[in-house]
C-alpha positions in Angstrom: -5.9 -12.4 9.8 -7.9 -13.2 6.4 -9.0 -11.1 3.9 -11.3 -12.8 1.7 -13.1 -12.7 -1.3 -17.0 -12.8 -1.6 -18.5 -14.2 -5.3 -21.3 -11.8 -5.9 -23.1 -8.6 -5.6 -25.0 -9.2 -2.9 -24.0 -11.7 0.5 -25.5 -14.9 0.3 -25.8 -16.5 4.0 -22.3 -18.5 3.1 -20.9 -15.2 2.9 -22.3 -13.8 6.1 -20.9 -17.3 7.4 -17.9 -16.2 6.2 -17.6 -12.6 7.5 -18.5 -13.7 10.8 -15.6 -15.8 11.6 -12.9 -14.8 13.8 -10.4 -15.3 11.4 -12.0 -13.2 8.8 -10.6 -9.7 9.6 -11.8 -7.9 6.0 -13.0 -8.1 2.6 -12.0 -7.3 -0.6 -14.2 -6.5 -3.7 -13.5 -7.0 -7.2 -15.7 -6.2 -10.0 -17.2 -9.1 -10.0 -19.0 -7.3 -6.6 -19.9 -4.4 -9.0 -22.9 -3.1 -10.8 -23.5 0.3 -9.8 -22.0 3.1 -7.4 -26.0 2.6 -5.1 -25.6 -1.1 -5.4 -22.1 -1.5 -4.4 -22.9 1.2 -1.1 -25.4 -1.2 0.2 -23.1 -4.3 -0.4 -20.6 -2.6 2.0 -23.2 -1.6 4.1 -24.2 -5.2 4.5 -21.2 -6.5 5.0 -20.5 -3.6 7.8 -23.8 -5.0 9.3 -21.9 -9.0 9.8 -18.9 -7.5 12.3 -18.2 -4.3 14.8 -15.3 -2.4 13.8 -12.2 -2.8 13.2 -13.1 -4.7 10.0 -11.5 -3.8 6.8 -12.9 -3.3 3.6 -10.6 -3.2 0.7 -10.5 -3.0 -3.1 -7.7 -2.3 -6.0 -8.6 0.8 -7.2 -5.5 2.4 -9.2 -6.6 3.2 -12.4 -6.1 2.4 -15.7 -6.1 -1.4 -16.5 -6.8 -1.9 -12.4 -9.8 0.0 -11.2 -12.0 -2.2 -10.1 -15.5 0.4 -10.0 -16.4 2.5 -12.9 -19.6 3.2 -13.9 -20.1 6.4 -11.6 -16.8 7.0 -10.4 -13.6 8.8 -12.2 -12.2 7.0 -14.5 -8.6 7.4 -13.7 -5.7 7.4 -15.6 -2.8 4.4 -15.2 -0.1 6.0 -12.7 2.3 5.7 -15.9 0.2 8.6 -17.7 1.7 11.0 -14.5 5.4 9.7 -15.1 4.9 10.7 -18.4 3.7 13.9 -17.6 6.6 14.3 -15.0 9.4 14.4 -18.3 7.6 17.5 -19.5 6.6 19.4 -15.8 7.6 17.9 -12.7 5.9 20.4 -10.7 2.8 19.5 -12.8 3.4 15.8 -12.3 3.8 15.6 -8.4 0.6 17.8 -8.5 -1.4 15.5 -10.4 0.1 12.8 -8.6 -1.4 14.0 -5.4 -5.2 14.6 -7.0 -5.3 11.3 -8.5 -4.6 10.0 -5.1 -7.1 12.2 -3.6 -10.0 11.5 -5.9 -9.4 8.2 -6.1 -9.3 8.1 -1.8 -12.3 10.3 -1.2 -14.3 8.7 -3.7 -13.5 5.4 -1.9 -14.1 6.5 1.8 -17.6 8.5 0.7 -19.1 4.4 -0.4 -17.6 3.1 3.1 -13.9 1.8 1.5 -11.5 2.0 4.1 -8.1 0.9 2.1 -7.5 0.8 -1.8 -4.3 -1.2 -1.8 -2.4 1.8 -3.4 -0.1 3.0 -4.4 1.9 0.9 -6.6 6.0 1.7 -5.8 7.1 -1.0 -8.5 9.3 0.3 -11.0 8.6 0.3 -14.9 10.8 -2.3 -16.0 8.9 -4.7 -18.4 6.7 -6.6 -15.2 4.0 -7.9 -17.7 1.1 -7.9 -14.4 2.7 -4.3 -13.5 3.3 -2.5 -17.2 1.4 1.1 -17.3 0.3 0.4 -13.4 4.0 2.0 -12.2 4.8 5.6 -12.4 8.5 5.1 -14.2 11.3 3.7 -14.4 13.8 5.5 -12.4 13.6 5.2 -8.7 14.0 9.0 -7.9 11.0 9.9 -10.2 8.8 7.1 -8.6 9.6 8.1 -5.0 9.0 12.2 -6.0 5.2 10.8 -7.2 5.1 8.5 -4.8 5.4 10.7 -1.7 2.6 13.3 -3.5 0.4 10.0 -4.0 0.6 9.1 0.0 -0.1 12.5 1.0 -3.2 12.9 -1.5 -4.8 9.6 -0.3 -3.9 11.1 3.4 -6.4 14.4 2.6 -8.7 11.9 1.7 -8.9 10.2 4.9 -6.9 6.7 3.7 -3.9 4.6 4.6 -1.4 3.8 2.5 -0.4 0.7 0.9 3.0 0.5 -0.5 3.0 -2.9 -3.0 4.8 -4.7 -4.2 7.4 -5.4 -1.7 10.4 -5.5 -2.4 9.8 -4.8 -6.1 7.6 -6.6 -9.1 8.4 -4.5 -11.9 12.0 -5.6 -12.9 11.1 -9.0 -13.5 9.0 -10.4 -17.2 6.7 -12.7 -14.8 3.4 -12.1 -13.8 3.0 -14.0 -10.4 -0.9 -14.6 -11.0 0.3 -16.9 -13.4 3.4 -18.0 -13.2 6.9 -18.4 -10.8 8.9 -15.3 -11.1 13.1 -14.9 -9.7 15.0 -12.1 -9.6 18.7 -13.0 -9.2 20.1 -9.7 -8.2 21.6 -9.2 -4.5 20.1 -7.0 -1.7 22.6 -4.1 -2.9 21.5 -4.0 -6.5 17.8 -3.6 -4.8 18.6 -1.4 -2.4 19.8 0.9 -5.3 16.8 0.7 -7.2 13.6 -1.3 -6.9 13.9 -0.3 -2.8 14.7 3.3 -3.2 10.8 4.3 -3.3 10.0 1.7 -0.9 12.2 3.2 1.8 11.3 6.4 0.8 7.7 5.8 1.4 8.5 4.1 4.6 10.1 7.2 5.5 7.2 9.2 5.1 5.2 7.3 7.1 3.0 4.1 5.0 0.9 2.3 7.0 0.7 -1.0 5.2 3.4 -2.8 2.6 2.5 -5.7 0.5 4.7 -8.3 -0.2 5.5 -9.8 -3.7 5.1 -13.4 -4.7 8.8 -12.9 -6.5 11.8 -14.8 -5.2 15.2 -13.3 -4.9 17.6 -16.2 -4.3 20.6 -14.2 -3.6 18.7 -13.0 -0.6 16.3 -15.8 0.7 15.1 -18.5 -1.4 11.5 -18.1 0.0 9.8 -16.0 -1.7 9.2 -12.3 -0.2 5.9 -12.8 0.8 6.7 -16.0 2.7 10.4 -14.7 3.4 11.1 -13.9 7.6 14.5 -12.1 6.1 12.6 -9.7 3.7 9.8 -8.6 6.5 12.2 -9.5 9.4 15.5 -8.5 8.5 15.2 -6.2 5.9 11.5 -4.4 6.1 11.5 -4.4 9.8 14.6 -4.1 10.9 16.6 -2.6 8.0 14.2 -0.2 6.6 12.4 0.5 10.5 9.0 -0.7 8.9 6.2 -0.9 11.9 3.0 -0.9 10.0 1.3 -4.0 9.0 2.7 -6.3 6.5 0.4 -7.6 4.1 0.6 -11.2 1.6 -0.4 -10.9 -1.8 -2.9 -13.3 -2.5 -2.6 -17.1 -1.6 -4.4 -18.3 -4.7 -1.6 -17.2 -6.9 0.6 -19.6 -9.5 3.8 -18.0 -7.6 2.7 -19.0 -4.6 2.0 -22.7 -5.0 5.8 -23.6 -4.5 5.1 -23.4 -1.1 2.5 -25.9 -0.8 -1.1 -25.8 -0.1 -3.8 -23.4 1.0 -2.6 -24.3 4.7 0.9 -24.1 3.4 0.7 -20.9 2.7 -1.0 -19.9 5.6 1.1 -21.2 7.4 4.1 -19.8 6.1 2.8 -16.4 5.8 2.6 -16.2 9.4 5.6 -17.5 10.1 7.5 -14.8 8.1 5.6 -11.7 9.8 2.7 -11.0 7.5 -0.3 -9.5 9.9 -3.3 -10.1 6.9 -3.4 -12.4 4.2 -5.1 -12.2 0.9 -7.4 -14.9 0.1 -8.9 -13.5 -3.2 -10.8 -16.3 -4.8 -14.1 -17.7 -3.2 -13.3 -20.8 -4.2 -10.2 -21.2 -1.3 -12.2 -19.5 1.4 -13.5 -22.4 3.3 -10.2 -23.8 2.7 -8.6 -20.8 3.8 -10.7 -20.7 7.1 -9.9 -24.1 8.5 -6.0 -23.6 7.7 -6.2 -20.0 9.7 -8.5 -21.5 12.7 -7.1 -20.9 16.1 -4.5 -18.4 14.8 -3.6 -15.3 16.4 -5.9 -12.6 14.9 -4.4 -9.1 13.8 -4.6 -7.4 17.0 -7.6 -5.0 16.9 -5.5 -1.7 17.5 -3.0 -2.5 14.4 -5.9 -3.3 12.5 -7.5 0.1 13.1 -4.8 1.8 11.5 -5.6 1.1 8.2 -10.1 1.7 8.9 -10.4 5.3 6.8 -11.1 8.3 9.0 -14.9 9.6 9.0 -15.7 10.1 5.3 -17.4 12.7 3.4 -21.2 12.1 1.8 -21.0 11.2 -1.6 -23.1 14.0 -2.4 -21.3 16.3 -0.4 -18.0 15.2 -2.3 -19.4 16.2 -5.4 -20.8 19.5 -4.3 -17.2 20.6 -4.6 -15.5 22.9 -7.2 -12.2 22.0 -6.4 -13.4 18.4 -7.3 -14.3 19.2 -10.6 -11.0 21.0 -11.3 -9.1 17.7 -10.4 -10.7 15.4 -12.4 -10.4 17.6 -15.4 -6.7 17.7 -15.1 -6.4 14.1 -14.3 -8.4 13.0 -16.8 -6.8 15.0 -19.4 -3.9 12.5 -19.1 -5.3 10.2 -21.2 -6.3 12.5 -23.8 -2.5 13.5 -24.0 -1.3 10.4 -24.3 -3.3 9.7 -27.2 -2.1 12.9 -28.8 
């Protein structure tokens, strides 16, 4: 049920060691993994080589401060740069909402991604790890760009991963760093940070990932390690049946609960299917905790493996293409205007 984190650009035979386990059921990439669009094509080639399908590979790739390849791909604009835009043309917005999310995707799935964990349904209230990677501030306009964002990344052959669950961006903490509680009750959620969230759900998402954020007047687990926020209210309340993902173990906000095994440990126990073991450094740590676990069943994990993708060369060799990253792009000229 792992996905882990590999420390270079190339697999080392650790890292095949690594892939090969049972417990191991993808990998992320960071750009610490990144030189060049050829180089990182042949990395995720490699790594296809260590497993048979399903076996995820993931990166964040949302733009703006968190896109993790660059040279050779779009550089796209932070999802905040379309909320903007949505004040002055909504129709425009939702638009350019759905070819970020499509160029983004298809860029992706043509290098062998399978999931960017995108999009980000937070709201844009202060969160200083979420800031200019939200849409907006009000619910309504985050679910309208939200819903054009899952359907974009759905052209492109990708699943969808609403994050973070139940909402990051009202709170001042940034959970890589540091503890972060929201005090308000499930009500006051379910009126705003939720809205988009259930929205999405809705419309069909195929993977949620949870927050290291604790809301005491709900559980006082945090949400990510909470069986009433994916059991009571994701699962049951909001009739979520895709897979539930943990933010990464290696966070500050997730020490409260212990150790690596800990953490595991109580990941599982509240309903997360994968968990996000980021850093190289708590892999093999992360591997003895998670031995002789249930796996992710093989047919749940093959709902989030991209469909058949497109050569790069044959993504390019499209007009259409062109015409979406000039308007996306021209986001970030506005806003310096």
């Amino acid at each position: 049920m792992l996905i882990i984190g590999i420390p270079g650009k190339t697999l080392t035979p650790s890292d095949r060691d690594w892939l090969g386990r049972p417990e191991v059921s993808g990998v992320i990439l960071f750009s610490r993994n990144f030189e060049s669009r050829t180089q990182v094509a042949d990395l995720i080639e490699a790594v296809r080589a260590c497993r048979p399908d399903p076996f995820l590979v993931c990166v964040d790739q949302e733009g703006g401060p968190v896109q993790r390849f660059r040279d050779g791909f779009t550089r796209l604009p932070a999802l905040a740069r379309i909320g903007e835009a949505y004040a002055r043309d909504r129709a425009l917005a939702v638009a350019l909402a759905e070819e970020h999310a499509w160029l983004m995707a298809s860029e992706m799935r043509a290098i062998g991604v399978d999931i960017s964990f995108a999009p980000v349904a937070d709201l844009a209230r202060g969160n200083r790890a979420i800031g200019e990677r939200a849409f907006h501030a009000d619910p309504a306009v985050v679910s309208d760009l939200l819903l054009a964002y899952l359907r974009g990344m759905r052209i492109a052959g990708m699943a969808a991963t609403l994050k973070h669950f139940p909402g990051h961006g009202s709170v001042a903490e940034d959970t890589h760093f540091d503890a972060a509680v929201d005090p308000r009750t499930l009500e006051e959620l379910l009126q705003t940070d939720l809205v988009p969230f259930a929205d999405a759900i809705e419309a069909g998402a195929e993977a949620v990932m949870l927050a290291h954020v604790t809301y005491p007047a709900v559980d006082a687990l945090a949400a990510g390690f909470s069986p009433v926020w994916i059991g009571d209210v994701l699962r049951d309340r909001l009739g979520f049946r895709g897979l539930v993902i943990g933010d990464d173990i290696g966070m500050a906000a997730a020490e409260g609960v212990g150790g690596i095994a800990a953490r595991i440990a109580a990941h599982r126990r509240a309903g997360c299917d994968l968990i996000l073991a980021c850093n190289p450094s708590i892999v093999p740590e992360s591997l003895a905790a998670a031995e002789g676990l249930d796996a992710c069943p093989a047919d749940r994990l093959a709902t989030l493996c991209g469909a058949a993708p497109q050569a790069w060369d044959a993504l390019v060799d499209n007009p259409q293409r062109d015409t979406f990253i000039a308007r996306v792009t021209a986001l970030d000229a506005t806003a310096r205007a």
